[in-house]
N, C-alpha and C positions, 0 to 999 in steps of 0.2 A: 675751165672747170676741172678736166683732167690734171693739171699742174696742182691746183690747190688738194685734190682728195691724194695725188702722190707726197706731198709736202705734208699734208695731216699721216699719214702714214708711217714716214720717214721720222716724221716728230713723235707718233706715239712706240716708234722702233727705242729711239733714242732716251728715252722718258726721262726726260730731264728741266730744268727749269730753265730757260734760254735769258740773256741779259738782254737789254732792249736794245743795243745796237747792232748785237749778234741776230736777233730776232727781223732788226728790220733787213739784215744786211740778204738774210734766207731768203725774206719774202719778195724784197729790190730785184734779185736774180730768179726769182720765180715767174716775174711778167706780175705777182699780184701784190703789190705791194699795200694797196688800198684797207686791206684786209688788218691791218699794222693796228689798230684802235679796235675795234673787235674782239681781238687777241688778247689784247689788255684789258677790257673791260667784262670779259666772261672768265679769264682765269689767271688773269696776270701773269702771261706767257708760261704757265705750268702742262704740261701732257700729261700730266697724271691728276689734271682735275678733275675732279665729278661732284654734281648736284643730281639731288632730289629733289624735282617739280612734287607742285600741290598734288597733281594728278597721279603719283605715284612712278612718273616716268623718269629716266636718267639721262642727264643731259651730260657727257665726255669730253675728254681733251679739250687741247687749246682753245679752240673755238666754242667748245659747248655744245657738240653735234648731237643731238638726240636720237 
């Protein structure tokens, strides 16, 4: 869990939009590679995404972290 909140970090340091092989190659060397489909399906490897839930909350970066 520590490796991935440093790598969400690192990634919203960075704010950039990662290519998928680069993306996977970050997370292969992170121990969390699993996470690879997640990434793409909440923001299409962007760090500077954000959504607005119904409930008026904000869901962040790559992954979508609320």
């Amino acid at each position: 869990m520590r490796s991935l909140l440093v790598l969400l970090f690192l990634a919203a340091a960075n704010a950039k939009i990662f290519e998928r092989c680069e993306w996977a190659c970050t997370l292969r060397a992170n121990g969390i590679d699993g996470y690879y489909g997640v990434s793409l399906w909440e923001s299409n490897y962007n760090t500077m995404a954000q959504n607005t839930n119904n409930d008026g909350s904000t869901d962040i970066g790559i992954f979508q972290i609320n």
